[in-house]
N, C-alpha and C positions, 0 to 999 in steps of 0.2 A: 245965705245962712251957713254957719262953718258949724256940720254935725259936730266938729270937739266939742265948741261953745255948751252943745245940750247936756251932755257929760259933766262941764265943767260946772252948768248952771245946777245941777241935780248932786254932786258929790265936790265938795272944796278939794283945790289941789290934788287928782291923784297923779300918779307915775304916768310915764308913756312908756308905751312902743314903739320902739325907732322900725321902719318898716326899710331894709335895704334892696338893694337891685343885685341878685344872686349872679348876675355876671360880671360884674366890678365892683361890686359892694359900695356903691355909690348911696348916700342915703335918700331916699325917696321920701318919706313920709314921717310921721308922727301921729301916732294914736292914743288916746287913755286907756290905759292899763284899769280896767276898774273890777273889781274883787265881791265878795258877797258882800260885802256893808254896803254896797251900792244899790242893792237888792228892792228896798223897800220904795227908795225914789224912783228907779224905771220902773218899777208896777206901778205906782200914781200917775205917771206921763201916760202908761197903757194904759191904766183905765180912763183918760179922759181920751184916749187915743179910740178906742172901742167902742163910747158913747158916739163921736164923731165920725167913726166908718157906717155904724152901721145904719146913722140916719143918712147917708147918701143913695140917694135913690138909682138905681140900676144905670140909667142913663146916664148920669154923672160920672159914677165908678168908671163907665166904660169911655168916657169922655178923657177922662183922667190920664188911662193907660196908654188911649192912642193918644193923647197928645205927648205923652213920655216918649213913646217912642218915636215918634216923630222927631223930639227933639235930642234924643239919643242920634239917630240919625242924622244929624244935620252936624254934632259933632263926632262924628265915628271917629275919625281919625285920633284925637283925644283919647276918647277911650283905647282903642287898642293901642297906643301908645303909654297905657298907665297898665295895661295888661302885659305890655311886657316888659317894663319895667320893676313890679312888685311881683311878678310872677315866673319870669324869665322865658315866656314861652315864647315861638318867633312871632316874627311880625305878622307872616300871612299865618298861621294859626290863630290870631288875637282878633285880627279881620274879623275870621271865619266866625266869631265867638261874640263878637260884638254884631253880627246880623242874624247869628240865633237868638240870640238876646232881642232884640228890635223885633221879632217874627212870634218870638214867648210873651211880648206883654201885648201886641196883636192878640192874636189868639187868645189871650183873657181878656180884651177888651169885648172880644164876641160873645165869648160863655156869660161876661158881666149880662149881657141883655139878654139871650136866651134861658138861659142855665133858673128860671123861674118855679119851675114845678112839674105837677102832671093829673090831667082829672081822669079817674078807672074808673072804666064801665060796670056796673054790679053785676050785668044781665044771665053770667057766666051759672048764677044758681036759681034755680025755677022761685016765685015769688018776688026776684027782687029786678025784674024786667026794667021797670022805671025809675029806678034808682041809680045814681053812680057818688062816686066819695072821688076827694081830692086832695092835696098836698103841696104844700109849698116850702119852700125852701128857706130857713131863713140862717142868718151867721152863725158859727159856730162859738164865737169868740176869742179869746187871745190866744194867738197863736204862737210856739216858740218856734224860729227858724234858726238851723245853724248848720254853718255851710265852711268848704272846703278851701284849698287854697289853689286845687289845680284848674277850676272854672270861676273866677272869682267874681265874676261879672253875670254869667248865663244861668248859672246854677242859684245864682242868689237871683235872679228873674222868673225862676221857674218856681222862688217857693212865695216869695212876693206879688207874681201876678196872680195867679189863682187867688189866693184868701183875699187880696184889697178887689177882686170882682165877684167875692163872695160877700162881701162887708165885714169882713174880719179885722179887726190892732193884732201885728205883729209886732213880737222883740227878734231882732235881727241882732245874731252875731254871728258876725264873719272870722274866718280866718286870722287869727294874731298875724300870719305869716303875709297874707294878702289882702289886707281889709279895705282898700282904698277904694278898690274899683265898687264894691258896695257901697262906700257910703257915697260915690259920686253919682250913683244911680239915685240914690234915693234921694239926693239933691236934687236929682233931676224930677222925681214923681212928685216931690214939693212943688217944683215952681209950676210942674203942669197943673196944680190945683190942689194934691192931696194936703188936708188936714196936716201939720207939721208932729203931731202928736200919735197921728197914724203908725207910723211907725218909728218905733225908739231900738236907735242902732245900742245895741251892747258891747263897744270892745274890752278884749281880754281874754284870759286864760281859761285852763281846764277850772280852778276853781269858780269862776264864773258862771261856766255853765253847769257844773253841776248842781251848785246854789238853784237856777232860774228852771232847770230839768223838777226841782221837788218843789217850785211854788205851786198851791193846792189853784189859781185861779188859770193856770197855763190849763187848756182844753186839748191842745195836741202841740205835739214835739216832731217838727219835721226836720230829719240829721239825713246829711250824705256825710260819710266819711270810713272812717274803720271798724272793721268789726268788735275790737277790745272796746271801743269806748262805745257805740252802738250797744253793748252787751249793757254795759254800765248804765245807759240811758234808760233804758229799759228795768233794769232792776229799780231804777231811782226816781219812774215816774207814776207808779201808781197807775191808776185804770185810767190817765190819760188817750186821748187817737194815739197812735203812733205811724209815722213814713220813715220809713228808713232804708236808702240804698246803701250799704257795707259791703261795696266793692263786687268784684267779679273772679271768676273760674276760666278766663277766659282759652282755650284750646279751640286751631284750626284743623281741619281736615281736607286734606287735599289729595283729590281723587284724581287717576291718571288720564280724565278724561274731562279735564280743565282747560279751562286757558291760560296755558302757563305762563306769559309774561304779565296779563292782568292780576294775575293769581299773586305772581310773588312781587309786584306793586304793590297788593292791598296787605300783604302779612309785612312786609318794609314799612307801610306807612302804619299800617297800628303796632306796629311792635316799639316804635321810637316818635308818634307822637307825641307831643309835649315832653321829651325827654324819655318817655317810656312811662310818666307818673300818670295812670291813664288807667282809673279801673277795667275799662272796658278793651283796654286795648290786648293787643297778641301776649300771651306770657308765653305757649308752646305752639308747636306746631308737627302735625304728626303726617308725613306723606307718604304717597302709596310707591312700596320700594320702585317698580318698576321706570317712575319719573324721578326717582329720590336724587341723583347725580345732576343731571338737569336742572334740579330746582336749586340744590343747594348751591352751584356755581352762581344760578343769575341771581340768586336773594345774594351771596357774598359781594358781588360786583356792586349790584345797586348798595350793597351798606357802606363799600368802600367809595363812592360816589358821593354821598351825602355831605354835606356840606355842613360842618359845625362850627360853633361860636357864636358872635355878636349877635345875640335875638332880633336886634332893631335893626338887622339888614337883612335885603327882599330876599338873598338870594339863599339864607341860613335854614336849613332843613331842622337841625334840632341845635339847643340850647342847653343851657345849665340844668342843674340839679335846684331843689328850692333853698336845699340848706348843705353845708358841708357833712353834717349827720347823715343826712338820702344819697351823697354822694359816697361814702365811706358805706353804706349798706350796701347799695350797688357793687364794691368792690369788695366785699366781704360774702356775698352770693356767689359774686364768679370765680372766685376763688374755693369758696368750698363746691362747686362746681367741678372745677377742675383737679383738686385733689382726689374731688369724686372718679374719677376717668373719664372726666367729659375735654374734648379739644379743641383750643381757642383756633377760631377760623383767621379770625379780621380782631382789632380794636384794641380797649381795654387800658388805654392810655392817658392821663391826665393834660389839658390843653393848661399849659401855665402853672399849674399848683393849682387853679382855680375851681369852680363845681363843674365844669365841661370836659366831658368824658369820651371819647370816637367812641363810637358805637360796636357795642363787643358782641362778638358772636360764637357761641362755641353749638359744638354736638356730643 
């Protein structure tokens, strides 16, 4: 089944998005561009999508997800091969991304069968000794999911397995910037069994989601992304659930009674995973003066070590920027950085004119 086609069968002719490969601007994909007029048809597809989740019975749900994964796994290679091509990120990071994914829709296939209820005992108040009351769980309803562009694969498994092993219809929109590896997933939770209606992928832009953010039948809105539009979500959803991860604070501390060469391994590998675009990853790092000379020589060595460019070779440590815009940000920080009196260590150099950056380091 080619997810466009559902797009295409629910709104005549819209626009696409050309999706490129942010290290040679190779064009990888095409998606529908689809806008609020589109609105009213993905709600009909959910609601029969929702009628269809939520009569699956636990055992199925959980049937469902391990065989996705299963058959995620059997074409991994595939996937992290479309992960670093719409996302730019390297090869062995897409790996790693594509068997947390496979390990996320496991692990909701488990909570599918347990995740049922809970009977409490009364006994706790004098008189109600022989009594106890119970509870059970049942779907929540439709759910909005809208996900990133720097996990495009994992992060859309993380908001997909839980609700289809809770019996929930999700509307899924991914990424304008990355949307492929989502929808090839949810191709894949089709052929393992899921209802096709189960989940109805939304591409498209910010108007898009903020049209599907104020439908009155969305139950909860689960966003990873930025805080400005996070912010927006949330003014624009009414007493909606809300989940929303909007990025990190991330500062290390390193005490002079470390391991220092592990030490500055792990601030090297989160400070320039996936290019650096990595809420969770290093932004600062604060050390204890007495190791300070020490650390900062071997963090420079190991950054000058790194291996950048061509995502789709084994041996490429970091990769592109996603758009020429994040990479002009990037050199717009370390510049005002450094007019700040801060001094560039290592990096800070454009590979080609292209979005691939050596890895800059200043103090």
């Amino acid at each position: 089944m080619s997810l466009t086609s559902v797009s295409r069968a629910l709104v005549q002719q819209p626009a696409l998005i050309d999706v490129y490969n942010p290290f040679d601007g190779s064009l990888v994909g095409s998606v529908d561009n689809l806008g609020a007029e589109a609105v009213p048809a993905l709600l009909a597809r959910a609601r029969q999508g929702g009628r269809e989740s939520a009569a699956l019975p636990r055992h199925r749900r959980a049937a469902i997800l391990e065989h996705a994964a299963q058959l995620i796994e059997r074409d991994a290679a595939d996937f992290a091969g479309l992960i670093v091509d719409e996302a730019g990120k390297t090869l062995r990071q897409a790996e790693k991304e594509v068997k947390r994914c496979i390990n996320t829709l496991k692990l909701s296939a488990e909570e599918a069968r347990r995740n049922a209820g809970e009977v409490v005992p009364f006994d706790a108040y004098e008189g109600s000794e022989s009594r106890q009351g119970w509870f059970t769980r049942e779907p929540l309803g439709l759910i909005l999911a809208i996900t990133p562009y720097n996990d495009p694969l994992n992060l859309v498994a993380h908001k997909l397995g839980p609700a289809l092993a809770g019996g929930n219809a999700v509307i899924l929109k991914p990424s304008e910037l990355a949307p492929l590896s989502a929808l090839k997933l949810v191709q894949y939770l089709v052929e393992a069994g899921l209802p096709e209606a189960v989940v109805t992928v939304a591409t498209g832009g910010a108007e898009l989601g903020k049209a599907l953010v104020a439908v009155r039948e969305v139950r909860m809105v689960s966003f990873t992304g930025g805080f400005a539009t996070g912010e927006q979500i949330a003014h624009g959803a009414g007493l909606k659930k809300l989940a929303m991860d909007l990025g990190g604070n991330a500062p290390v501390l390193v005490l002079k009674d470390c391991d220092l060469e592990a030490t500055v391994e792990s601030c090297v590998s989160g400070a320039f995973w996936a290019a650096g675009q990595n809420c969770i990853g290093t932004q600062r790092i604060l050390v204890d003066a007495s190791i300070y000379e020490a650390f900062r020589a071997r963090f420079v060595a190991l950054t000058q070590a790194m291996v950048w460019g061509d995502p789709g070779r084994r041996e490429t440590d970091m990769g592109p920027m996603i758009t020429e815009a994040a990479a002009r940000q990037i050199e717009a920080r370390v510049n005002q950085a450094l007019e700040g009196g801060a001094r560039l260590l290592c990096g800070h150099q454009r590979q080609g004119g292209g979005l691939c950056a050596d890895s800059a380091r200043k103090r």
